[in-house]
C-alpha positions, -999 to +999 in steps of 0.1 A: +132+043-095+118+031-130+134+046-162+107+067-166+100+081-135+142+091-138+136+106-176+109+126-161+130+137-132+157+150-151+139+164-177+119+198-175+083+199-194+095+239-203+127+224-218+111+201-241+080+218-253+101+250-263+118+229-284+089+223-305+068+253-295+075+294-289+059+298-256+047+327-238+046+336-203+016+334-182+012+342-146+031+309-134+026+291-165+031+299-203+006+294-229+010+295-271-011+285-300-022+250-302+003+229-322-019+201-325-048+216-344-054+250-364-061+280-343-059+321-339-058+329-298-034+306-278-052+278-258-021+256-253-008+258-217+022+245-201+017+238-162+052+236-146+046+234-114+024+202-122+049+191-153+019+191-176+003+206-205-032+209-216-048+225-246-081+242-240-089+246-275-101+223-301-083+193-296-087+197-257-054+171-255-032+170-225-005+150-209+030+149-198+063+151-217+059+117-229+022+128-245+040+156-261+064+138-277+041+109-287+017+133-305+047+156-318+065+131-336+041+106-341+060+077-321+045+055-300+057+055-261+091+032-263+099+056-290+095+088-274+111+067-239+141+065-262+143+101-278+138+113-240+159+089-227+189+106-250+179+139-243+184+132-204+212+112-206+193+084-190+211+047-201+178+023-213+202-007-215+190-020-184+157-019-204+166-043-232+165-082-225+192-103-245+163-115-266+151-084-273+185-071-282+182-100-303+151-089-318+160-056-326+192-063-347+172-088-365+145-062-372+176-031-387+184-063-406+152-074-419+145-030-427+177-027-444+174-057-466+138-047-475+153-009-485+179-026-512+148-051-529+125-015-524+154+002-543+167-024-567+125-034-578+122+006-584+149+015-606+138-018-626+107+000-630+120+034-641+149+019-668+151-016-677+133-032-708+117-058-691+098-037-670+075-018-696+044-036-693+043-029-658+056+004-662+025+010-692+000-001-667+008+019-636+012+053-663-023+040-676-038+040-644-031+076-645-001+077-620+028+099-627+064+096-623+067+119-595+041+100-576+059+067-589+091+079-573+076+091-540+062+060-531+093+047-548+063+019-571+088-008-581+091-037-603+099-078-597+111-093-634+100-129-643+129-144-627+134-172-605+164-159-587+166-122-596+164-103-563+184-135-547+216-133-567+214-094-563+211-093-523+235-118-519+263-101-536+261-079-517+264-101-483+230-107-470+227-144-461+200-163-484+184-175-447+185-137-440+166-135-476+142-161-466+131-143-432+125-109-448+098-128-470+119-118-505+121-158-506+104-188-509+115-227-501+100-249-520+098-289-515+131-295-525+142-274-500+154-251-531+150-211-523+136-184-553+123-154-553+089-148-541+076-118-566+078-121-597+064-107-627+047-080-604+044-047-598+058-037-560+048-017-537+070-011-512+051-012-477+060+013-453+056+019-412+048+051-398+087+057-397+093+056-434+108+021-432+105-006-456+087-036-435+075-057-468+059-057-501+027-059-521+027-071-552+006-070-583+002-095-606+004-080-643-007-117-658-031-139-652-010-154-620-028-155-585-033-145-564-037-113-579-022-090-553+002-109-532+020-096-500+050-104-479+049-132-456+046-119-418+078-114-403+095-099-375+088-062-388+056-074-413+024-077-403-007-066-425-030-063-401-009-038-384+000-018-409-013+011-433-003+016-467+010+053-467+011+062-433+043+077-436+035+102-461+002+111-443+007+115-405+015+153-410-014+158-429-036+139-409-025+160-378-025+188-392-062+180-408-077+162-378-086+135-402-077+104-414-096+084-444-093+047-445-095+032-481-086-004-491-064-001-524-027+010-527-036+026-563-062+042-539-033+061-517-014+066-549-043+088-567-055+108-533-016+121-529-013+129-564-041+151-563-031+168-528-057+142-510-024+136-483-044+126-452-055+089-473-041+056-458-051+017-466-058-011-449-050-043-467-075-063-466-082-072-435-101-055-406-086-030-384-069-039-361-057-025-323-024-014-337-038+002-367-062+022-341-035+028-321-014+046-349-042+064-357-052+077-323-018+091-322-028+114-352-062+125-349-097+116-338-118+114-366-114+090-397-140+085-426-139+052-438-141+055-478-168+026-492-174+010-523-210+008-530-213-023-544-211-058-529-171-055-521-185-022-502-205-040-482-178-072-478-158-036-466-181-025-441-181-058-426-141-066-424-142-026-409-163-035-379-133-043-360-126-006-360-162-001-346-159-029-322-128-015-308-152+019-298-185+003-290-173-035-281-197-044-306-186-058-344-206-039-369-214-071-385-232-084-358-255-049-359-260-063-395-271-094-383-293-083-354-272-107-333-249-083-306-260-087-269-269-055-258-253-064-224-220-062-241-230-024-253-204+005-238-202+042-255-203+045-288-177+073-287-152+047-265-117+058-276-132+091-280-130+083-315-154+102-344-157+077-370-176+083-404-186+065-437-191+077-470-203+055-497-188+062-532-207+060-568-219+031-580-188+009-598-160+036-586-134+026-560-117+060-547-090+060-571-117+059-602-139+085-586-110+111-574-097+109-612-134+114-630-143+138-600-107+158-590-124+185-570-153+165-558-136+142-528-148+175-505-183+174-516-182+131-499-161+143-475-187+168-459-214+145-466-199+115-445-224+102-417-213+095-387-214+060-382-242+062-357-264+073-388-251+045-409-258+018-379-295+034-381-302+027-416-288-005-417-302-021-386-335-005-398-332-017-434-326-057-426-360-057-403-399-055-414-409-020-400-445-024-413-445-054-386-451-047-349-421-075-344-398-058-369-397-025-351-396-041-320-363-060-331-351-026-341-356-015-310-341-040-293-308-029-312-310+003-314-323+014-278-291+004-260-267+029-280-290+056-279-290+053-241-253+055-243-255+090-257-241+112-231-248+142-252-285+145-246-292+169-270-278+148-297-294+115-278-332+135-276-323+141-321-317+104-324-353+092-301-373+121-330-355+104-360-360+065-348-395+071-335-405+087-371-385+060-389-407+031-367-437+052-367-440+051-328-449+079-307-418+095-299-431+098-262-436+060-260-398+055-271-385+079-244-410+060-221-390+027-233-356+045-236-365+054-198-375+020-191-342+012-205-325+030-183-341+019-148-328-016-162-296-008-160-294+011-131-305-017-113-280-040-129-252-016-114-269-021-077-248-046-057-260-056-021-230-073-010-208-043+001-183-045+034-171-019+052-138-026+044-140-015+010-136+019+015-107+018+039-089+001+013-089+032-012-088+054+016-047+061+011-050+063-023-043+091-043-027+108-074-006+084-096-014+054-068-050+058-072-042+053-112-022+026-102-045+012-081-072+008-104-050-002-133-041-033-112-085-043-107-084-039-143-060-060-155-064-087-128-100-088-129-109-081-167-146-100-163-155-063-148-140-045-176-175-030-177-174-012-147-145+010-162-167+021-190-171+055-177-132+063-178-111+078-208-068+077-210-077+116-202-086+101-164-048+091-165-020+114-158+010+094-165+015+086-201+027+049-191-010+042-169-029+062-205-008+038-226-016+013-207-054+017-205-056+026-241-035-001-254-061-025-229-096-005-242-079-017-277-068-050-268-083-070-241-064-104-245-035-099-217-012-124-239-017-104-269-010-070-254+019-078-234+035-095-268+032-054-284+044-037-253+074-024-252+096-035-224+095-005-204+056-005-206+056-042-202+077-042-168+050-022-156+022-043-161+045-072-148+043-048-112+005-039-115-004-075-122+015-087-093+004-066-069-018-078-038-054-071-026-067-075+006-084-110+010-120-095+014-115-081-019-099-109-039-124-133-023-158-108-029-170-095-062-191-072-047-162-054-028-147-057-059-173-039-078-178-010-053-140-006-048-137-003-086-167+024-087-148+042-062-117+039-079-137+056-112-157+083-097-124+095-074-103+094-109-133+119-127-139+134-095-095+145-098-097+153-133-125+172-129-111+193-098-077+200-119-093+211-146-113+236-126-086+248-108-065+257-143-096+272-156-101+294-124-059+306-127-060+310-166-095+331-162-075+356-135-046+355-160-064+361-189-079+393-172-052+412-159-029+405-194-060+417-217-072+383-228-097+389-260-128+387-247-135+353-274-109+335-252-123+347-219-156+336-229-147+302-242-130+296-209-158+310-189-180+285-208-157+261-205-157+268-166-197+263-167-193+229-180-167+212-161-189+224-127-217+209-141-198+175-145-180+179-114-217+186-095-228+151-113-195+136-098-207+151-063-240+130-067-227+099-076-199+099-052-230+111-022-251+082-037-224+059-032-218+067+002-256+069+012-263+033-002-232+020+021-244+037+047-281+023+041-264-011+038-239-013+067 
């Protein structure tokens, strides 16, 4: 038996939601207000008998204890393994590797030697002599001393050895001081500090701890913002500047904004703007997406409008690549293969743009315009629009071939849309842009679509296949289709159709999620955490039959299976909580707003589950027609 599988054992979902939430009885089950999102009537249920929970409402989240916990305290999964693991009395030790041990101590080293510079550069800031140009600038930029001592702004004098002498007295190890990045060798193998004359920011993960530095220049030294080196517990492109002050907020407001400048964080929290984060300078990566996935589903990136908002919207299509698998600078470019196209709500992310006043960055326009960061806010498009006007602005539309490229670019994510009513607005707004007929572009869009029907056709299908998923079920079928996934990741399209929600244990949805974000195998099982990674070890190792390891097309039609079984056994669960909660609701006087929004909510998951019915007949027909 795993770790987890023995945390879950020993631990009751009742037991630990109650802890966070006041739960009332239901029939079998016990319901409460959402506490992931804002709401009147209860639409949070607890399902004991299946040790899950499911909100019905808003968010429309679900999961196991571990997904509780993840999206309660805003840890990622060895986290919430280890605050479980404690609260079971479950021993991880067998967990832990001797170089991960390793790893770890040197990590509380690196934090706590980064907390004494973060400590030492601040109270420079706030009381010594030297520090008053620095201390004149960050006042003139309009930040106050409260918001100076909550992100605890600091100070590095112009000294070579300043921050050396004072760690090492008290007992950190220059080498030590080197690692952490406070340091710098140079030729003569001679060690001094690496910030000086600078104003510090002290970098922080999602945790609260210290992980490095950013540091303005306050001459004419470059570069003119200079960061910590990456170390064991820095790395830029992983981090967001103020994500530990905003992960409340950004639960509690179901938003995140993404901005670029640390004087850009400072501003938005002063004013009560507490949801702001930045990136630092780079695009954003898996781990960024991941930290933000655990908080909410929508993020508005916040653009310059000049040039450097533009240089922004490129270095930000890593965000969009990891929900559409296409960068957003190659929809600039008119260069993305449409082949590579999946949904462009993967991740089930909402992502929009707003583009600030000419010559303001967020910082200048929140100051000048205090109450006005609303007003953007609302006006955000989503990032569908923004792909729409900028593909269409970089082509000729008064040309036949101009729209036609368009076309070519554009017709791929509108067939994508799985919302048809939102897809059929999209076909009248493109067609009058390109001045086409709408019919003809549903005629194309149609067209389209026959395409890429056929492409999903395969003839080579053996009988075999089916027997081999005919055992499967529950967590094995996840299991099962985790191991085609990450064995054969040249048919990562054929998993397209599948969200973490398909998975009911929160190792296979971290798993998945962590792989929709990351598909490099090296690279992901470098973040994993050791429990999540000795479960990959056992689903990559696992065996397939020979006909399936030595046929793509078995492979393809197991796979399809394998997805439409998984939607097929969400779909059915879902159904049958609706169909209890509906009778429960009833007989304890459920307002009739909650009844109906169940109801409805009823109509909708039969209408998926009849679509599941056809594809899953249509499979079956086609290997019957075959064989």
């Amino acid at each position: 038996m795993s770790v987890i599988d023995e945390v879950k054992l020993k631990l009751d979902i009742m037991q630990v939601v109650s802890e966070y939430v006041k739960l009332q009885k239901a029939g079998r089950n016990y319901k409460s207000v959402c506490p992931f999102h804002s709401e009147k009537d209860p639409s949070f249920f607890v399902f004991p008998d299946r040790q899950s929970w499911h909100c019905f409402g808003a968010c429309g989240m679900g999961g196991d204890i571990f997904s509780f916990i993840m999206k309660k305290e805003g840890v990622d999964f060895g986290q919430a393994l280890r605050l479980l693991a404690a609260k079971a009395g479950v021993a991880l030790i067998e967990q832990t590797s001797p170089k991960r041990e390793a790893e770890n101590r040197e990590q509380e080293l690196l934090f706590e030697i980064n907390e004494a510079a973060a400590a030492y550069y601040h109270h420079l800031l706030l009381s010594a002599s030297s520090a008053k140009t620095a201390k004149d600038y960050i006042i003139g930029r309009g930040i106050s001393i409260e918001t100076i001592k909550d992100f605890q702004v600091g100070y590095a004098p112009e000294s070579w050895d300043t921050i050396k002498l004072l760690l090492q007295g008290k007992g950190y190890p220059e080498a030590e001081l080197l690692i952490a990045g406070l340091l710098v060798e140079g030729e003569n193998k001679s060690r001094y500090d690496r910030f000086r004359n600078r104003l510090m920011f002290p970098i922080r993960n999602i945790q609260g701890k210290v992980t490095g530095f950013g540091g303005r220049a306050l001459d004419d030294s470059l570069p003119k913002y200079l960061n910590s080196p990456q170390t064991l517990v820095f790395d830029k492109s992983d981090l967001l500047y103020g994500i530990d002050k905003a992960k409340i907020i950004i639960r509690q407001n179901d938003l995140a904004i993404i901005t670029e400048g640390y004087m850009d964080v400072l501003t938005a929290h002063q004013y009560g703007y507490h949801n702001v984060v930045a990136v630092m300078g780079t695009a954003m990566s898996y781990k960024q997406l991941s930290t933000l996935k655990g908080l909410t589903n929508h993020i508005i990136l916040a653009l310059d409008a000049d040039t450097a908002g533009e240089e922004a919207v490129s270095r930000s299509g890593e965000l969009v690549d990891r929900m559409m698998a296409v960068p957003l600078n190659e929809y600039l470019s008119l260069k993305y293969d449409p082949s590579k196209m999946m949904t462009y709500r993967s991740q089930n992310f909402e992502v929009k743009v707003f583009l600030l006043p000419p010559d303001m960055d967020l910082d200048d326009f929140i100051k000048a315009n205090p109450s006005e960061l609303p007003v953007l806010i609302d006006k955000a498009k989503p990032m569908i629009d923004f792909i729409l006007e900028k593909v269409t602005s970089k082509v000729d539309l008064s040309s036949d071939k101009g729209k036609s490229e368009a076309l070519d670019k554009l017709l791929p994510l509108l067939l994508q849309m799985k919302d048809l009513i939102r897809q059929a607005y999209y076909i009248k707004r493109l067609a009058t842009i390109l001045e086409i007929d709408e019919n003809i572009l549903g005629a194309a869009l149609k067209k389209l679509d026959i395409s890429e029907r056929k492409r999903q056709r395969y003839k080579d299908l053996v009988k075999s296949a089916s027997a081999v998923l005919s055992v499967i079920s529950s967590r094995p079928l996840e299991e099962y289709c985790l191991a085609l996934l990450f064995q054969y990741p040249e048919l990562r399209s054929e998993f397209k159709e599948l969200t973490s929600e398909h998975f009911e244990n929160t190792e296979n949805r971290e798993l998945f999620d962590k792989w929709q974000l990351c598909n490099n195998t090296a690279l992901l099982k470098d973040n994993l955490d050791i429990s999540l990674l000795e479960h990959l070890n056992k689903l990559m190792s696992r065996e397939f039959p020979s006909v399936l390891t030595e046929n793509e097309s078995v492979r393809r039609e197991t796979i399809g299976q394998c997805v439409v079984r998984l939607q097929q056994r969400r779909l059915m669960t879902l159904e049958s909580q609706k169909e209890e909660l509906l009778i429960i609701e009833a007989a304890i006087g459920g307002t009739d707003g909650q009844l109906a929004k169940l109801e409805e909510q009823g109509i909708e998951i039969e209408k998926q589950l009849q679509d599941v019915f056809i594809k899953q007949s249509h499979q079956h027909h086609r290997k019957k027609s075959e064989g």
